[in-house]
N, C-alpha and C positions, 0 to 999 in steps of 0.2 A: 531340072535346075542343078540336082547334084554332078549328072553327067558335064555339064556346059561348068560349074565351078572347079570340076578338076581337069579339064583341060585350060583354065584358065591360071591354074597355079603352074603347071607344068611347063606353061608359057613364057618366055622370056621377058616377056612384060612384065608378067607378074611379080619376076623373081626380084626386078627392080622396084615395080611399087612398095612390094616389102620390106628392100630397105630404105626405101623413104619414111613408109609411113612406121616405123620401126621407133625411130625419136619422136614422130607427133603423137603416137598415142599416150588418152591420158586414163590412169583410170577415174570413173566414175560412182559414185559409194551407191550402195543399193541393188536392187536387179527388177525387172518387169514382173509385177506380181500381175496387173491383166491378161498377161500372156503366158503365164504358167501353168495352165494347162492345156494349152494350144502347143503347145515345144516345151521339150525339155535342157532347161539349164545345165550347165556343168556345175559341177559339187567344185568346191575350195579344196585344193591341192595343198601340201605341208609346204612346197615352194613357193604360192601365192601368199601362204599365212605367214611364212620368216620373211619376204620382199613386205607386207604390211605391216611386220613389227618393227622392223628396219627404218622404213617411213615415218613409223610413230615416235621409235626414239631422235629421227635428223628433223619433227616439225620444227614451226617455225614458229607456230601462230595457234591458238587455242581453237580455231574453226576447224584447220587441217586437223588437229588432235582428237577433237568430236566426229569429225568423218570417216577419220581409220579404222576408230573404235567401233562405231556404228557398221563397219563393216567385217569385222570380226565377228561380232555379236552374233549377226543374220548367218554367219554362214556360208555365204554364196559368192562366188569369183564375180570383181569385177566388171562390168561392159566395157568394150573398146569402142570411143567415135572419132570418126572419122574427119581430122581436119585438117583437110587437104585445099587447095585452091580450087577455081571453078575448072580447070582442064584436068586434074586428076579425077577429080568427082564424076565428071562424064565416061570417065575411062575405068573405074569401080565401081560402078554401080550394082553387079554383082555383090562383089564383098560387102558392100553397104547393108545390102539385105541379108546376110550374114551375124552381123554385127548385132550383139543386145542392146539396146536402147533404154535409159530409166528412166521416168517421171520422176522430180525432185517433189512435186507437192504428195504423189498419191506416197510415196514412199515415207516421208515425213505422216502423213495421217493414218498407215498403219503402222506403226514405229511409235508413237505420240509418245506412251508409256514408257518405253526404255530410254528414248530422248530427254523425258521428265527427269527419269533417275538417276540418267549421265549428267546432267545441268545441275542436279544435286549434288553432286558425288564432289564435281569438279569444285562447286564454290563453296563445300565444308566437308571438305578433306583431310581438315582436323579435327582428330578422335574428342568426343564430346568428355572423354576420362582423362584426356590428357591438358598439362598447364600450358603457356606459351612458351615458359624457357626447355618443355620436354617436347618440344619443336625441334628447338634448334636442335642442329649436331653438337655433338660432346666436345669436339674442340672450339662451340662458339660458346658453348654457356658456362657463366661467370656468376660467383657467390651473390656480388652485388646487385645482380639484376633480377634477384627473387624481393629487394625491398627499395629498387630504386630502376624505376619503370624507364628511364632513357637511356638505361645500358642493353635496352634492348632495340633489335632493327624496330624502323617506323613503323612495318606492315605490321608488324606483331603487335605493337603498343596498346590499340583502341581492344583485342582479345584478354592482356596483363588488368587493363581497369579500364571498364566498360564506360566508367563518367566521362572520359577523354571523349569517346565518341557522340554524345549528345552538350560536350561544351562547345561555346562561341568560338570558333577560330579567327585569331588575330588577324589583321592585315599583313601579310608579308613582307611588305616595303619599310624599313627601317626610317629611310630620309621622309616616308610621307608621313610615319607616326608621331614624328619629333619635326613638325613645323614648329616657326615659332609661333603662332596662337595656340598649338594643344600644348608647346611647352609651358608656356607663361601662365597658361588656364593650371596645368599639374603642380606650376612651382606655387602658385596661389590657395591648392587645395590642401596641398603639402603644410604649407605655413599655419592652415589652422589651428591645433595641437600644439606646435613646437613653433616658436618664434624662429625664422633666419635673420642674420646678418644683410649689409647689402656687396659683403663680402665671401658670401658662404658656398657662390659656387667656385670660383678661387681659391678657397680653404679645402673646397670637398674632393678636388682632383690630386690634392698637395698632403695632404693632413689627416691622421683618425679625429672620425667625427663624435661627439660623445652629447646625446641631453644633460645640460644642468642648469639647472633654474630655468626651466621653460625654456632655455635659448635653446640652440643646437650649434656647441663650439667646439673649436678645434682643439681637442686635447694632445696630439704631438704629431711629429713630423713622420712622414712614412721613413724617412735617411734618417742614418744615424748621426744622434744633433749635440749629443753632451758634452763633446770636448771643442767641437768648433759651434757653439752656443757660447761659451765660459771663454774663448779667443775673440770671440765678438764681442762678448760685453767687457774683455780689457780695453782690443783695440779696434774695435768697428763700429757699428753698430746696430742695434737689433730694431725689431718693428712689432707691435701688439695692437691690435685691436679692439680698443676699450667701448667699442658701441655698445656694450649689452649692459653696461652704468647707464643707469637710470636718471634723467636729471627733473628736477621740480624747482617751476620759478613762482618767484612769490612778490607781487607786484603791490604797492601800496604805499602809504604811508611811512618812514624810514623808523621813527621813534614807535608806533605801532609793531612793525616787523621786530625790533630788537624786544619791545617791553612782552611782546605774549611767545618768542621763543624764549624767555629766561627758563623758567622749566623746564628745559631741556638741559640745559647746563645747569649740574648741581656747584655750589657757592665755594664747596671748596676745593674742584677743579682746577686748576693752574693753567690751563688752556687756553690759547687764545680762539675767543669765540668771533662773530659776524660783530659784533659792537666793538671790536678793539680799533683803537684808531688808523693802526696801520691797514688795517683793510677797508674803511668805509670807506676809503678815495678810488677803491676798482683798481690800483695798481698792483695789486697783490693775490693771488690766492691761498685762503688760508686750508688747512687740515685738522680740526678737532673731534672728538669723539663727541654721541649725541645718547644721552640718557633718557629712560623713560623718565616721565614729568613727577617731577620731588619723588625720586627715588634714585639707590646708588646702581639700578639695574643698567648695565651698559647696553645698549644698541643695538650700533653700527656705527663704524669710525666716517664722515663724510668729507667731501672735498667744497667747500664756499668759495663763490664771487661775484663782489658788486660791480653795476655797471656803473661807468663813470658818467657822474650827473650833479650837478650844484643844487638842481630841485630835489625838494620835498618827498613827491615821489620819485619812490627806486624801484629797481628789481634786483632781484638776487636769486641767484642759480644755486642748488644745493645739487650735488655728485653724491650718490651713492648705491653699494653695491644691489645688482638684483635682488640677492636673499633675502634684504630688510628692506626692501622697496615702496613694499605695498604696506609694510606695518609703517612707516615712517608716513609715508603720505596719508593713511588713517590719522594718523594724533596731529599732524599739522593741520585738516582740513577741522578736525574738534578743537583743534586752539582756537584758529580765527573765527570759527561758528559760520563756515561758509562750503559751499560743497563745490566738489572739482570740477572744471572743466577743460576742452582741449580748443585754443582759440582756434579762429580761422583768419580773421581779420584782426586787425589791429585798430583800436577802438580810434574814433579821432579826438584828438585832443586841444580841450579848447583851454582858455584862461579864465581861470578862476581864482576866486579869494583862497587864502590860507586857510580862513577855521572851513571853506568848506572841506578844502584837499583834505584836510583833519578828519572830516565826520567821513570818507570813504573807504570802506573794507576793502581789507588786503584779499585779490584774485590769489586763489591757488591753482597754477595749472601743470598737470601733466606733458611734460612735455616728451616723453617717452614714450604714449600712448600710438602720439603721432609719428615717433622717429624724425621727427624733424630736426634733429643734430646727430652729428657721429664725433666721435675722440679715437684718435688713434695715441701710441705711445712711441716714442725713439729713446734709445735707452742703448749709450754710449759714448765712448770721445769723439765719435765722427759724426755725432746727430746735426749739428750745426752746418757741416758741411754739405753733408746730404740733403740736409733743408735745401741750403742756396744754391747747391746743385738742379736741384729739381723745380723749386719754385721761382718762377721771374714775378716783381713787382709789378704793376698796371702803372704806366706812368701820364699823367693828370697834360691835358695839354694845356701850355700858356694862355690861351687866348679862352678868355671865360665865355663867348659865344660859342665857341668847341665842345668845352665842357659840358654846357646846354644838351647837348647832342647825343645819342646811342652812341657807345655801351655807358656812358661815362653819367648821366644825367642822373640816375639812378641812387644812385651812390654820395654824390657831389652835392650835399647839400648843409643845409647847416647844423644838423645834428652833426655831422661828421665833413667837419670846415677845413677848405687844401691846410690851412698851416700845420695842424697838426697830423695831416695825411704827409703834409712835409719832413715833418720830426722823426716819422716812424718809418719812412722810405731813409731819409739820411741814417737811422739808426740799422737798417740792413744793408747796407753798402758799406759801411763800416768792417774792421778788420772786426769779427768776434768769431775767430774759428775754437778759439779757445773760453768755456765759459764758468770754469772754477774760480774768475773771481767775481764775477755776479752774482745779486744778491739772488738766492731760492726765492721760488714762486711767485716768480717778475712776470707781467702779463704784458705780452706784444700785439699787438693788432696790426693786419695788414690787409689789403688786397690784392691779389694774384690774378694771372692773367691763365687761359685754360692749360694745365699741364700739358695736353695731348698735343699742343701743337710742336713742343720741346723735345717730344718722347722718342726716343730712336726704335727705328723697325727692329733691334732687337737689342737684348741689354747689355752695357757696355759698362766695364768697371774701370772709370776715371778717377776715382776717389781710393787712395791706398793710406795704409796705418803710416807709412814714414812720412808723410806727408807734412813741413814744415809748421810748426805751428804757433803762432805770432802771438805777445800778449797782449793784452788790452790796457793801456796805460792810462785813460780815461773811460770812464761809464757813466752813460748819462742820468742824471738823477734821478729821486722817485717824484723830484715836478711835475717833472715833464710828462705830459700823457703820453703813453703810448698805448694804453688801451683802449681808447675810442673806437666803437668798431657797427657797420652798418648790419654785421649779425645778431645783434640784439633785439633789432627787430624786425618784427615778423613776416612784413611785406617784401622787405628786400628780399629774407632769405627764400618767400617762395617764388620770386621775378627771379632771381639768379639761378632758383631751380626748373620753372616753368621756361626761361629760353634757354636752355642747355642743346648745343647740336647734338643728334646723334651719333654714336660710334662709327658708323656708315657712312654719313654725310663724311665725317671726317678724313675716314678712309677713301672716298671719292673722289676730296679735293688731294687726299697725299697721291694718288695715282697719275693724277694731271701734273703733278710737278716733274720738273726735268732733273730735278738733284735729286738723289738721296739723303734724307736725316736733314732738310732744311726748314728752316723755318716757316711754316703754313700761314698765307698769308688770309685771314678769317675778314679783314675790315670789320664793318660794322655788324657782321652775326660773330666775332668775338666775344666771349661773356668774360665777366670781370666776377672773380669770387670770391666773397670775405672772410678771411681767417682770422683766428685767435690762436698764438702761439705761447705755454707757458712753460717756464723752467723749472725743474725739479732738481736737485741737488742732493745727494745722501751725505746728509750732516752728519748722521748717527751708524752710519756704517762703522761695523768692526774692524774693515781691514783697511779704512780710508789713513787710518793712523800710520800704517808702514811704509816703510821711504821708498819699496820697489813699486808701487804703484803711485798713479797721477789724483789729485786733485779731484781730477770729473770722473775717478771709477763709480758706478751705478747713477752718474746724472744723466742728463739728456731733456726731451721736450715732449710736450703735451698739444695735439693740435687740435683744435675743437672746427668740425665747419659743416657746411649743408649737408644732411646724412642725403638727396638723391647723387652725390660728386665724391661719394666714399669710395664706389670702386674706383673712378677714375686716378683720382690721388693716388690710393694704394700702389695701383700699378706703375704710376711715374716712381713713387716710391722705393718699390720694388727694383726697378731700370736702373736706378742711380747707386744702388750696391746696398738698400738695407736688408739683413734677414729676418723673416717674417718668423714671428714662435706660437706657441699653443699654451696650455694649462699647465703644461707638466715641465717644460722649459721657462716657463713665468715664475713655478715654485723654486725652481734650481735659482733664481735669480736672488728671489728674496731668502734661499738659504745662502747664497753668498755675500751680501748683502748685511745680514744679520736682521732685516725685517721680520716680525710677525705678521703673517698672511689672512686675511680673511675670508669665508668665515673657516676654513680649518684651524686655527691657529686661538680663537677665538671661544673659549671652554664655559664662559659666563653666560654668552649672548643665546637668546633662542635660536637665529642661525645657525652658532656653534654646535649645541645641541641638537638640532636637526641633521646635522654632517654626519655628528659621529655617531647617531643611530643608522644612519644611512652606510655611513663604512662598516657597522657591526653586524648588518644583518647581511652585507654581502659575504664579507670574511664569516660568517656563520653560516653561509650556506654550501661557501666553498667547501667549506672543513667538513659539514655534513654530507657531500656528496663525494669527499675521497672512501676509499677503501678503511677499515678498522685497523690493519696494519700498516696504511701510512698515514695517520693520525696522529702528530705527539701527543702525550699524557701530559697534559698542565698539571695534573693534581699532584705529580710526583716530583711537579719543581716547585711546588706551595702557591702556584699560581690564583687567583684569587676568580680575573677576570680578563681573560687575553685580548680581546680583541677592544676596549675600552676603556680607559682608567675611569676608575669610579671617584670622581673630583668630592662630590659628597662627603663619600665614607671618611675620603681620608684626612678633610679638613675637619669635620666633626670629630675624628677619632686624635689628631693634634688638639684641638683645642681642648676637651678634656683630657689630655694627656698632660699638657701645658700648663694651663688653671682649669683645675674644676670647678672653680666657684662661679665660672664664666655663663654673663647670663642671656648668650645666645645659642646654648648649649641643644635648647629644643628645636631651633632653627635649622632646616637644610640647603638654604640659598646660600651660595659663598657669590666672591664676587674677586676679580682680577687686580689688585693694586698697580694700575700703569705708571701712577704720576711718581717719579722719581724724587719729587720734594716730600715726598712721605718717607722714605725711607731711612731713618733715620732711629737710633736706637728705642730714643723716648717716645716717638709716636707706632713704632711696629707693634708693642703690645696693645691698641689701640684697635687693630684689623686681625686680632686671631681668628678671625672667620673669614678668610682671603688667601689667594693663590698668587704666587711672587713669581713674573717671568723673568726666565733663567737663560743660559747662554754654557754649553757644557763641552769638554774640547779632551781628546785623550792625546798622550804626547809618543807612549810609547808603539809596539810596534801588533802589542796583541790588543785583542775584543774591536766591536767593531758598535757603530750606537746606529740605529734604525729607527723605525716607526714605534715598534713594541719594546723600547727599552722604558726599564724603569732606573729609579732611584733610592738608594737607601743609604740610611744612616751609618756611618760606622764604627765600631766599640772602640773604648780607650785601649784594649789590650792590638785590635788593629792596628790603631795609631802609632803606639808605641813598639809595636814590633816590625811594621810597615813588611806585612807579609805579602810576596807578588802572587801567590795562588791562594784564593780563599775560596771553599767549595760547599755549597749549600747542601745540606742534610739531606736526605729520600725522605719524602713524604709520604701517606698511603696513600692507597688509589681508592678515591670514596666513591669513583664508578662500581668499580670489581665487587666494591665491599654490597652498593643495592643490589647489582644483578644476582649475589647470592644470595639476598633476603628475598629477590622475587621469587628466585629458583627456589630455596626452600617453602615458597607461599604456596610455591605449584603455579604462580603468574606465569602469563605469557610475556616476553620483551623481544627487543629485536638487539642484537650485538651492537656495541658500538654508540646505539641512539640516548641510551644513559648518561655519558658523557657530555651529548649537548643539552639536555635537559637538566644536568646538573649546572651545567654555564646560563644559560639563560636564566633558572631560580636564584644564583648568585647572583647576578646583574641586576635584577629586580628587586633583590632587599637590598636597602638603603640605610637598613638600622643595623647593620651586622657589622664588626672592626674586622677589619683588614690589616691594618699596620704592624700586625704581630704575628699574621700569620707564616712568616717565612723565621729565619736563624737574625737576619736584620731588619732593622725597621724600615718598613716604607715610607720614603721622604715624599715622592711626586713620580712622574711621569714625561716622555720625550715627546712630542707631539710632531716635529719633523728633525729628522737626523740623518744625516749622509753623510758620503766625503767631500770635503770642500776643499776647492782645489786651489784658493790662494794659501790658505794656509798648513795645506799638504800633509792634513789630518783629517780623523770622523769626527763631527761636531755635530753638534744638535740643538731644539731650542724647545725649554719646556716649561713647567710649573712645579713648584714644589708649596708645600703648607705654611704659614708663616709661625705655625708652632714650630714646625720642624726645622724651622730656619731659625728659628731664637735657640733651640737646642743644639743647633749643629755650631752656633757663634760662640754659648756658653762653652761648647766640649771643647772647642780649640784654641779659646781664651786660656785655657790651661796650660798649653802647651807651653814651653818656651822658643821654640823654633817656628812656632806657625807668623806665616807669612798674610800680608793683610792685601794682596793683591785678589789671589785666588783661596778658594777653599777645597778641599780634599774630598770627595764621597764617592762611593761604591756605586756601579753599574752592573744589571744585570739583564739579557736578553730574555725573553721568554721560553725559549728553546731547550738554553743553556742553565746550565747549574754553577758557573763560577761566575766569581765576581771579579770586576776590573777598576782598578783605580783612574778616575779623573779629575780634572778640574772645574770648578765651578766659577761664573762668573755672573755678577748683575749686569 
């Protein structure tokens, strides 16, 4: 055989099969362990073993990688086979038998072991001492990904925190996990806890979102809004969503409803209440404050209105805020001795005698519980515009068999009769773009036909501030109804809600039309929907007085309608140029304005109280989690209590300062003096246990007034030498002064934390005088102050003691120069140690 193989290399033939089979050969991992003692193998040459590491660093694939390896290990070169076609093969058959040959099973079964420990090696390859970021290479690893696990690659992750790898893995599909059934089911699960709007995911794309009062609302705009907010409430107008006002109706007997709220209004009140006559006819709604029952504890300020009705029984809608909601409908449900419910149906009403309607208790219902209404707010000169912009009337067809008919039947009856559906459509067609000379809180009813079919594919500003503006040379009386309205009850409004098309349908039929922005024509799946529209007016505005502004600066309109057609509205709304605001643009509003805000503004009320614990313990926490070095020292500017004026301390520490003889001196409830018929010299000593709102403005060009500005009194020698820098004295640090008494104790403390525990001990006593703790006496406190931008100075609005106020009129009665517009007193920040001169105003 060896004779006959070398003369078969020697051959010509053969020199060719070689370099044929040159490229086919492959190697083989392993070698013939059955035949290992039958022939001898060739040993692994250092050129076979660099052509195998070669291999191992160009694999491709983790199998090829296992194979090289495994042949490295054993040792042994290789086998060559031979894969040739079927006429080579006949023609080497020699060389064939040549050639080592391997069993892949028998060589895997004795290998088993090392195969084991290669299969190991390969799938924990990472040193059991090392982390996963002492994996990566030095130019991949980053600080943060030693405490925030996704700044690492994926492979690594489930190694960083082993929980990752036994949690549920999400569905990958984004569009499958936000159908709308798991949306609608999430947006439902959501709402538990925190009430939404049915404007709230419109708000949530647009707006920061903030919890208050259970709601979840929009506290400001993501854009910067302050100065084109303040150009819209001159000449635009703005848009607020008052759904999260609570309303409670109170159905009954008319002389029942007025005789068992009197308790609520204390007698000597000057307010017009629900019994004054301009309001029991429903054309009006009124605004009073509501007290606890025979007492001068104030509330909640509410908004009332009756429906218009010649019978006996009425209803009557009572508006007020969230915060007093729940105590408010407690004491009405203990007036009438009747417990709450949320109707569903509207009862049917049959004819009866008078003394029976008499013997029937007055229903209290929640009608917030349900959200069955929504209010939005327009607030400016261009609200009337934008109304008629947006809303078309429904208009009634002549022929009374028609009216009979869908959408119209509904509506068209005799509670709510064409003539006076007549009065109120003629009263919107009318020129009233202008509505400063109308009377405040005129109540409109109307019905509208669906915004959406009006609404352009995108929003278009038709409505500009130069915009011509006509006056009203007649207005129609307060005769005439124009309150009548098919939302008062309750059937209509859930038939107007129950056939609502949906937004899709909508959108299906705009697709079919051949125009853009035309009018969609619905027939008879058009719904008809009833609104109530009321006017606001700011009478008492501070800046209404000056000739550069209009008439209607801070008026506008009130819409009340089916809370399921709230987003709808909005958005027409939106389309037709109004700006939507938030919390924090509502406050800019009523500080330009000159309103008092509820309940911030509100220092009497247990709402009030509840805010300003709620502000003190934030700003205490903020202040306890900066650094010791940027911490101001209040002690060292005689500060008392920064983050809350103590109303208590200071009216108790006036009133004995005032008369001591005074014999509510043990008393620590003070209370707000609103009604301006009091204020008057001879009845002020009468309320020295009460807080007088104030109105405070600086002219020149220093100090600035904020949240935390206080008030003080100022001495005759200020007066009369009207010095512009007055600087308050250095106080000690009664911090520094315990942590030496601890440190001499040998106590443990922590830097820093003495100072809040000193503020917080001071907030809690209530029997300790403050007013003389600084060089001036403390008068009151700012409660909101900024710059206001009609009057192109810092203004603010706050409370002062009414001892202090009888002493500030004695001190300047003295003078001969003192002017009887304004009064003169000292401001000073919390920060700062100088005082600033301003003006005081009632």
């Amino acid at each position: 055989e060896r004779e006959a193989a070398r003369k078969l290399y020697k051959s010509k033939s053969s020199e060719k099969l070689k370099k044929q089979q040159k490229g086919d050969n492959t190697f083989v991992p392993g070698e013939e362990l059955a035949k290992q003692q039958q022939q001898k193998t060739p040993r692994l040459t250092k050129k076979n073993a660099d052509a195998i590491k070669k291999a191992i660093s160009e694999a491709k694939s983790l199998e090829e990688v296992e194979r090289l390896k495994a042949m490295l290990q054993s040792g042994q070169m290789p086998g060559l086979v031979n894969q040739h076609n079927d006429n080579s093969m006949e023609q080497g058959n020699t060389y064939e038998q040549n050639a080592t040959v391997v069993h892949v099973a028998d060589l895997a079964h004795a290998r088993a072991q090392e195969l084991q420990s290669l299969l190991y090696e390969l799938g924990h390859r990472q040193d059991k001492h090392r982390t996963a970021l002492q994996i990566l290479p030095r130019y991949m690893r980053r600080r943060a990904a030693s405490y925030n696990i996704k700044r690492l690659p994926r492979s690594l992750r489930p190694l960083a925190d082993p929980k990752t790898g036994t949690a549920k893995t999400k569905r990958p599909s984004r569009c499958y996990r936000r159908r709308p059934r798991n949306l609608l089911s999430s947006y439902t699960n959501r709402q538990r806890k925190v009430k939404w709007l049915k404007t709230h995911i419109w708000h949530a794309k647009r707006f920061h979102m903030n919890t208050l009062w259970n709601y979840r609302l929009a506290e400001k705009s993501n854009t910067k809004c302050i100065r084109p907010t303040y150009k819209s409430l001159r000449e635009r107008c703005l848009l607020h969503d008052m759904s999260y006002y609570g309303c409670i109706q109170l159905e009954g007997n008319e002389d029942e409803i007025i005789e068992k709220m009197n308790p609520l209004f204390p007698s000597s009140s000057h307010n017009l209440t629900p019994k004054a006559k301009m309001y029991l006819g429903g054309q009006f709604e009124g605004q009073c404050f509501v007290y606890k029952p025979n007492t001068q504890e104030c509330l909640t300020p509410i908004s009332f209105m009756w429906m218009p009705s010649t019978d006996k029984r009425r209803k009557l809608w009572i508006w007020c805020h969230p915060a007093s909601y729940n105590t408010l409908a407690n004491i009405l449900i203990s007036l009438f001795d009747t417990s709450s419910f949320i109707s569903t149906e509207e009862p049917p009403v049959k004819k009866q005698k008078n003394d029976e309607q008499q013997q029937q208790t007055v229903a209290v219902t929640l009608l917030r519980d349900q959200q069955q209404l929504a209010r939005f707010r327009l607030i400016g000169p261009l609200s009337m515009a934008i109304l008629k912009h947006a809303f078309h009337p429904s208009v009634l067809p002549s022929d009374a068999i028609e009216r009979k008919t869908a959408p119209f039947s509904w509506w068209s009856n005799e509670a709510h009769s064409t003539d006076i559906y007549q009065q109120q459509l003629q009263f919107w067609n009318s020129n009233i773009s202008n509505t400063s000379t109308m009377m405040p809180n005129r109540v409109v009813a109307l019905v509208v036909r669906d915004p959406r079919i009006f609404t352009p594919i995108k929003p278009k500003l038709t409505i500009h501030s130069k915009t011509k503006v006509e006056k009203i040379e007649s207005f129609p009386p307060s005769s005439i109804d124009l309150a009548s309205s098919p939302l008062w009850i309750e059937k209509y409004r859930t038939y107007c809600c129950e056939h609502k098309l949906a937004t899709y349908q909508i959108n299906l039929i705009r697709s079919k039309s051949t125009v853009d922005n035309n009018e969609l024509q619905l027939n008879e799946e058009e719904s008809q929907i009833p609104l109530i529209f009321i006017h606001h007016h700011d009478l008492l505005s501070s800046i209404s007085k000056h000739k550069q502004y209009r008439n209607d600066f801070g008026s506008g309109w009130d819409i009340i309608l089916p809370n399921e057609w709230a987003q709808i509205f909005w958005i027409s709304l939106v389309y037709s140029g109004a700006r939507p605001i938030g919390q924090k643009e509502l406050s800019l509003i009523s500080h330009e304005t000159g309103e008092f805000q509820f309940p911030q503004e509100y220092p009497d009320t247990d709402a009030g109280i509840e805010w300003a614990s709620k502000i003190e313990a934030e700003q205490l926490t903020y202040f306890s989690k900066c650094p010791p070095s940027k911490r101001p020292n209040f002690f060292l500017n005689g500060i008392a209590s920064p983050f809350r004026p103590l109303w208590s301390n200071i009216v108790h520490d006036w009133t004995v300062e005032y008369d001591p003889s005074s014999t509510v001196i043990n008393s620590h409830r003070f209370y707000v003096l609103r009604d301006r018929h009091r204020l008057s010299l001879d009845n002020l000593r009468q309320h020295l246990h009460s807080l007088v709102p104030i109105r405070i403005s600086i002219k020149g060009r220093k100090g600035i007034i904020d949240n935390t500005t206080l008030i003080y009194l100022p001495t005759m020698d200020d007066l009369k030498d009207n010095k512009k820098t007055i600087v308050e004295s250095r106080h000690c640090d009664r911090a520094r002064i315990e942590e030496r008494k601890m440190k001499k104790a040998k106590q443990s403390y922590q830097k820093g934390k003495t100072m809040v525990k000193l503020i917080e001990q001071r907030a809690n006593n209530s029997k300790q005088a403050i007013i003389h703790d600084c060089d001036r006496k403390l008068l009151g406190a700012i409660t909101s102050g900024a710059f206001q931008f009609s009057k192109a100075c810092c203004t603010g609005k706050g409370f002062i003691a009414m001892g202090g106020l009888l002493t500030l009129l004695q001190q300047q009665q003295q003078q001969k120069n003192a002017k009887k517009q304004f009064q003169r007193v000292l401001i000073r920040t919390i920060k700062s140690q100088y005082y600033r001169w301003a003006s005081l105003e009632f």
